[in-house]
C-alpha positions, 0 to 999 in steps of 0.5 A: 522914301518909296514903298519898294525896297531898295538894293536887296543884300543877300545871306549866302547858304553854304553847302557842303560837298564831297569834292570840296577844299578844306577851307575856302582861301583868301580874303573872300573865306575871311571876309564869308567865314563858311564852314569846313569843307564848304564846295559851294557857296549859293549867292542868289537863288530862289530855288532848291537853297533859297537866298534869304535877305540879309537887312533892313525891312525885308529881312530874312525873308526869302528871295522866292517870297520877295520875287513873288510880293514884287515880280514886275519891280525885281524881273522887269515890267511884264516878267513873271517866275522865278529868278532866271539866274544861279550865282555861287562860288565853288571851292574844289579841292578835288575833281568834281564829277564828269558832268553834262547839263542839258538846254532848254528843250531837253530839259522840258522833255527829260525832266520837266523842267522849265531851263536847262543849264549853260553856266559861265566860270570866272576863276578867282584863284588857281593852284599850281597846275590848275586845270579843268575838264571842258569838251572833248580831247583833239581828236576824239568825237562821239563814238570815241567818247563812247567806246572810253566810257565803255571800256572805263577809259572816259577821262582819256577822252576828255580835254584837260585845260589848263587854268590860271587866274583872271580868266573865264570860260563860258560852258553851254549847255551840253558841254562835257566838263569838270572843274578840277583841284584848286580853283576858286571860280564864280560861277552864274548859270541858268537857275537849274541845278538838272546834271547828268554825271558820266564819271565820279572818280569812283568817289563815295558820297556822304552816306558811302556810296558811290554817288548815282551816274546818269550816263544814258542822259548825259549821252543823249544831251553831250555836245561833241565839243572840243577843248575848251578856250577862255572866252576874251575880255571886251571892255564897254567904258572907261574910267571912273567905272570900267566895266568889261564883258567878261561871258555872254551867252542867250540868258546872261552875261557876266561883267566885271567892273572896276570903280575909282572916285563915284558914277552913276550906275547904268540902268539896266531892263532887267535884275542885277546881281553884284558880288564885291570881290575888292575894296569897299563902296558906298551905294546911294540915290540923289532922288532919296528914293532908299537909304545909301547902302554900304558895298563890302567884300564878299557881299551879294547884292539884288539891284531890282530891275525897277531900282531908282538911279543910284550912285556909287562911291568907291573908298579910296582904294576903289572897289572891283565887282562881278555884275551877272545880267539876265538875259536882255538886262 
């Protein structure tokens, strides 16, 4: 056996929200069991809610502590700081806040923080009439935008686009948005949790106050953007493990992939962090680097940058998993 740990499992940490649905539906809230009223479920994170390991040698020992004892193993040779990725799934059951995350460079300026936000949602399930805010509407640009805020009409100006399950919608940094009731989404971003709230439907937080908004912020990094769309499914292999690139933008991209029978996972430069939506798989290493690992519903894996090659074996139903790749994995 090596002496670095092998596929990493992870405890998710469960954060309650005023926004939130009563409870998170399906057989993902059977199979994660959060409590009531649970908005966000934080699947792999080394910041802020610290994903702890789940088993094994390693466990409950953070993923911030695990990245610092085995940085070039888990990041790729030569990477160095924190988890460049954010995965959660967020359960609405009301509008969340009409919100804006800055990029990169205006982040480093207005808050000194080294990453801004561009995140990318895979809707698991919608409500009827689901829809979310993403962009502007037709016809309304900057200066629109900015008389509807000062005349308390914003949500005017805003894109409502309808929402069905299956689909993905890639949000850039600077995109004005807003999910909206009934979704169920996944969702990977840049590690950054820096928002800028335009409106909160004059909603009171937890302690019964209005929650803070940061409009002169969300002006100064808003992108004019029209109407969000889906972003289209491009397949990259076929049978027994079909993976289809799902979002791609600079810093990840997120796939979903579908195994009948077993395959050789793909090496990959850099981390990878699965979460099993269906079926069940068995994990294993023909070199016998680790011990085979069991893949379940609503798990969340860390496969290391350096992890040995692995093979995967689907039950007989077959076994569907989101694959979130940072950049240049």
């Amino acid at each position: 056996m090596s002496g670095l740990p092998g596929p990493l499992r992870l405890q998710p940490v469960f954060l309650t929200k005023p926004w939130a649905a009563d409870q998170l539906p399906g057989p993902l809230g059977q199979a994660l069991q959060p409590p009531p009223r649970t908005g966000e479920v934080w699947l792999a994170s080394d910041r802020l809610q610290v994903t702890p390991i789940a088993d094994g040698e390693q466990v409950g020992l953070g993923l911030d502590l695990a990245l610092a004892r085995w940085p070039d193993y888990i990041l790729g040779p030569g990477r160095t700081g924190p988890c460049p990725l954010l995965v959660k799934l967020l359960n609405v059951g009301q509008w969340l806040s009409v919100q804006v995350h800055p990029d990169d460079q205006a982040a480093r300026r207005l808050e000194q923080e080294p990453w801004g936000k561009s995140e990318a949602w895979h809707i698991l399930a919608a409500g009827p009439g689901a829809q979310m805010i993403h962009g502007l509407a037709l016809g309304v640009d900057r200066a629109g935008l900015e008389r509807a805020l000062a005349q308390g009409r914003l949500p005017e100006a805003l894109a409502k686009v309808p929402v069905q399950a299956g689909e993905t919608y890639l949000v850039p940094a600077g995109t004005v948005h807003a999910p909206g009731p009934g979704l169920l989404m996944f969702e990977v971003q840049q590690a950054s949790d820096v928002t800028y709230r335009f409106y909160d439907w004059d909603r009171l937080g937890d302690d019964g106050r209005p929650r803070p908004l940061h409009q002169a912020k969300a002006l100064a990094v808003m992108q004019a953007t029209g109407p969000g769309r889906p972003t289209p499914p491009r397949p990259l292999s076929g049978p027994p493990l079909e993976r289809v690139l799902l979002a791609q933008d600079p810093h990840f991209r997120l796939l979903r992939c579908r195994l009948t029978g077993q395959a050789d996972l793909p090496a990959q430069e850099g981390l990878s962090l699965l979460f099993v939506l269906q079926g069940q798989g068995r994990l294993s290493f023909p070199g016998g680097q680790h011990p085979a690992q069991e893949l379940a519903p609503g798990q969340s894996w860390l496969l290391p940058a350096g992890l040995a090659p692995a093979r995967l074996q689907a039950s007989a139903e077959g076994i569907i998993y989101l694959e979130s790749l940072a950049s240049g994995g």
